[in-house]
Legacy VTK file of the C-alpha trace (Angstrom):
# vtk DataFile Version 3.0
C-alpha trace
ASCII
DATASET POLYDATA
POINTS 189 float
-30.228 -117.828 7.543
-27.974 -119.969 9.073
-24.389 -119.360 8.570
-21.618 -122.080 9.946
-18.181 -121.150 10.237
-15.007 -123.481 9.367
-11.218 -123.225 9.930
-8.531 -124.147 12.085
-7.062 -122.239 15.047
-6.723 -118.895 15.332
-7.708 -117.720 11.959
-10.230 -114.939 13.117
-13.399 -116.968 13.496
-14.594 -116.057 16.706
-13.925 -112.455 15.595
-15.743 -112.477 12.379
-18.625 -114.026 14.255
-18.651 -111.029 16.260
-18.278 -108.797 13.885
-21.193 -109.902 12.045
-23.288 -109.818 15.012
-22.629 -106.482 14.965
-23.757 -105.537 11.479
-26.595 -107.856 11.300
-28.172 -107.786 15.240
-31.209 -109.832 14.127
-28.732 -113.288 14.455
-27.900 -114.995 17.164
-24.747 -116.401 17.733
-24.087 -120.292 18.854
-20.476 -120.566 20.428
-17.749 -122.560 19.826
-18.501 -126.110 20.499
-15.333 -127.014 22.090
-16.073 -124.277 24.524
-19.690 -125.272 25.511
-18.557 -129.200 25.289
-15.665 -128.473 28.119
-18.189 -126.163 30.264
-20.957 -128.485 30.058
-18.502 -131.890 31.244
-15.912 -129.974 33.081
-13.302 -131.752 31.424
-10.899 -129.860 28.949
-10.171 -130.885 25.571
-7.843 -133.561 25.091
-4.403 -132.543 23.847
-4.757 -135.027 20.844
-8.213 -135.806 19.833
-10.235 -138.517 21.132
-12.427 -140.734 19.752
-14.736 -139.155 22.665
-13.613 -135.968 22.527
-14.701 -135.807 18.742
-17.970 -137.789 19.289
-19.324 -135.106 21.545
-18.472 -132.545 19.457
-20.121 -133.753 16.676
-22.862 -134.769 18.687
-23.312 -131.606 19.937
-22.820 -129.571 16.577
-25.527 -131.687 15.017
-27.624 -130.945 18.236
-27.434 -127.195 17.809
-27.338 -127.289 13.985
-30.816 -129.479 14.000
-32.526 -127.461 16.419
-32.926 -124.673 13.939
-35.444 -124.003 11.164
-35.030 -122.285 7.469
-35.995 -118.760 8.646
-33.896 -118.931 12.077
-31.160 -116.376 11.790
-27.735 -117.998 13.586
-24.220 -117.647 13.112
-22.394 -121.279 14.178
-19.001 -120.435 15.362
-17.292 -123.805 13.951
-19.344 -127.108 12.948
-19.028 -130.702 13.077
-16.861 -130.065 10.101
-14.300 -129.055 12.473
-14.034 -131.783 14.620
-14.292 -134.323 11.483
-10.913 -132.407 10.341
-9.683 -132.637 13.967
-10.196 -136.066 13.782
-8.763 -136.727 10.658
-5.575 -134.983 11.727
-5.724 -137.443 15.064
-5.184 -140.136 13.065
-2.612 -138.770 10.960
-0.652 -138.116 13.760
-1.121 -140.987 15.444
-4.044 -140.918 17.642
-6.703 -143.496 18.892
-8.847 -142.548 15.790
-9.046 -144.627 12.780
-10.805 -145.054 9.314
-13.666 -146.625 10.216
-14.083 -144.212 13.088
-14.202 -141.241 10.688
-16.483 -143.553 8.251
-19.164 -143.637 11.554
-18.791 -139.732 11.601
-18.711 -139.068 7.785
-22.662 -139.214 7.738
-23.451 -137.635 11.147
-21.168 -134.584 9.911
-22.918 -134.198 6.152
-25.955 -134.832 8.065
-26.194 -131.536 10.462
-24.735 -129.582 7.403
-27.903 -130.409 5.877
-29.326 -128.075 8.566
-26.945 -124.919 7.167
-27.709 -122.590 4.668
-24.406 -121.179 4.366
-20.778 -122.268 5.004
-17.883 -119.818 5.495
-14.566 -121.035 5.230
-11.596 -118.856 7.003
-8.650 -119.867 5.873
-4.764 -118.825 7.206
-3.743 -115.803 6.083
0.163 -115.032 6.424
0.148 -112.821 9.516
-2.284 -114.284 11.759
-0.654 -115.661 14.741
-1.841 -118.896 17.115
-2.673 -117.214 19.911
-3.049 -118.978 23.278
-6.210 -118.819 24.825
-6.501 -122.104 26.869
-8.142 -124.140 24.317
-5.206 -124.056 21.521
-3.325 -127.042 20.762
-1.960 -127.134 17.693
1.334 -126.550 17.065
2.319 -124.602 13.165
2.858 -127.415 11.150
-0.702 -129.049 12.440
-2.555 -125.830 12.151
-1.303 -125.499 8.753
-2.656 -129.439 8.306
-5.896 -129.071 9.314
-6.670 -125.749 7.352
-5.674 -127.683 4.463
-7.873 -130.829 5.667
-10.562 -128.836 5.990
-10.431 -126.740 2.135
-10.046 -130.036 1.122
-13.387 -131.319 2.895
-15.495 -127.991 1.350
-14.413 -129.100 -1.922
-17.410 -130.576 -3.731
-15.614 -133.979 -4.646
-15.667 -134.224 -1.030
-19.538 -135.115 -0.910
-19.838 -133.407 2.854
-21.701 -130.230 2.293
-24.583 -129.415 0.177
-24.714 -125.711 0.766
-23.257 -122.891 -1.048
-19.502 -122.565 0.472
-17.550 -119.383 0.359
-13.522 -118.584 1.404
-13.130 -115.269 2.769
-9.978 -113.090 3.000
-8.615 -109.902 3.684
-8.935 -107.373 7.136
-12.122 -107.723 9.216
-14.415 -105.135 7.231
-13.617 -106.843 3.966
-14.592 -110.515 5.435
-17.910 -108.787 7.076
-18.487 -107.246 3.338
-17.767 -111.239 1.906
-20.398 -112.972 3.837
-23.348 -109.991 3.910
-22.783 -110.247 -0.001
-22.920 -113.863 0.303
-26.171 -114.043 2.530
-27.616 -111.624 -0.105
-26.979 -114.318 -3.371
-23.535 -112.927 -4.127
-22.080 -116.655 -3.388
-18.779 -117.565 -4.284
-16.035 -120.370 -3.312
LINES 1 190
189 0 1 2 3 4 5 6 7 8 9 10 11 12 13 14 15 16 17 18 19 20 21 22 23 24 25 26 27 28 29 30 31 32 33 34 35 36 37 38 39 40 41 42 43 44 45 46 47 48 49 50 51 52 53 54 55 56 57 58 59 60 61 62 63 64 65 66 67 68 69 70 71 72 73 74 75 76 77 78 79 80 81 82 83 84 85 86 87 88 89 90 91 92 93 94 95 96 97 98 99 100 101 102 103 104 105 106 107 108 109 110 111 112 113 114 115 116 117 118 119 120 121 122 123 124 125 126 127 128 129 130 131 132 133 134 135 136 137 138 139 140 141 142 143 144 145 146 147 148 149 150 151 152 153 154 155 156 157 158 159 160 161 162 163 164 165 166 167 168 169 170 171 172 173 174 175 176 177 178 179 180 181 182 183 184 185 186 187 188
C-alpha cells in the first residue's frame, strides 16, 4: 500500500510517518521532498515559493510516487499536493506564481496521485506549535492558509485525488490507530 501524507507545517507529519514505521516495519518510508530537493541541488528552499522551487517538487513527488507498484508498501511523507497548495498560497501572497502556472501543475499533481492508494490528511490541531527546524517558513496566519488550501484540495469537488482520503486527529497512538484502520478498509474522510 502506498500511503501519502498531506498538511502544512508542523502538524506532526514527519512524526506520524515514523510512528507508523514503527507499527508496520514492512513499509518503507520516502522523505520529505523539500528535504531531498534542497540536498540533492544544495540550494535551500526559497522563502516564498518559486515557480522553480515548486516545479521540482512536483517533479520529484511524481518521480518517487511513479516509481512504485500496487503491492509496494511506502509511506510518502508529503506529495505534490503539498507543493500545489504551496503554490497556490505563493500567489495569494504575491509571488511569481500565477493561474496558468498552477493550471500546468493541476494535471502533473492529480497525475502522481494516481500512483497512491491512500491519502492522509493532518490537519492543525489547537496546540501544535511551528517549530523551527531550518526548513519552516510560514508564519501563523499562512500556516493556517495553506491547511485550509489543502482540505479544500482533498475535497472531491476538487477533482485532484482519486483515492480514498482520510483526516486524522487526536495524540499520536490515536492517529497510528486512524490510518492502520484505514489501510485495513475502515476508510473515512
Amino acid at each position: 500500500m502506498r500511503i501519502v501524507f498531506a498538511g502544512t507545517q508542523s502538524v506532526g507529519k514527519t512524526t506520524l510517518v515514523e510512528d507508523l514505521r514503527a507499527a508496520c516495519p514492512e513499509f518503507r518510508v520516502e522523505e520529505e521532498p523539500i528535504r531531498a530537493v534542497a540536498r540533492a541541488t544544495g540550494e535551500p528552499p526559497p522563502a516564498i515559493p518559486t515557480r522553480r522551487a515548486e516545479q521540482r517538487l512536483v517533479a520529484y513527488g511524481m518521480e518517487r510516487l511513479a516509481a512504485t507498484s500496487p503491492g509496494d508498501h511506502v509511506l510518502f511523507d508529503r506529495s505534490p499536493l503539498d507543493a500545489y497548495a504551496h503554490a497556490i498560497l505563493s500567489m495569494e501572497i504575491g509571488g511569481e506564481i500565477d493561474p496558468d502556472f498552477l493550471a500546468e501543475l493541476r494535471p502533473k499533481v492529480r497525475a502522481a496521485l494516481a500512483n497512491a492508494d491512500l491519502m492522509v490528511f493532518v490537519p492543525l490541531e489547537d496546540g501544535v506549535g511551528n517549530r523551527n527546524d531550518g526548513f519552516r517558513y510560514l508564519d501563523e496566519s499562512n500556516r493556517r492558509r495553506v491547511d485550509q488550501i489543502l482540505d479544500d484540495l482533498l475535497l472531491p469537488s476538487a477533482r485532484l485525488v482519486n483515492v480514498p482520503v482520510i483526516t486524522v486527529r487526536g495524540d499520536r497512538a490515536a492517529r497510528v490507530d486512524q490510518v492502520r484502520r484505514s489501510m485495513s478498509g475502515g476508510i473515512r474522510r
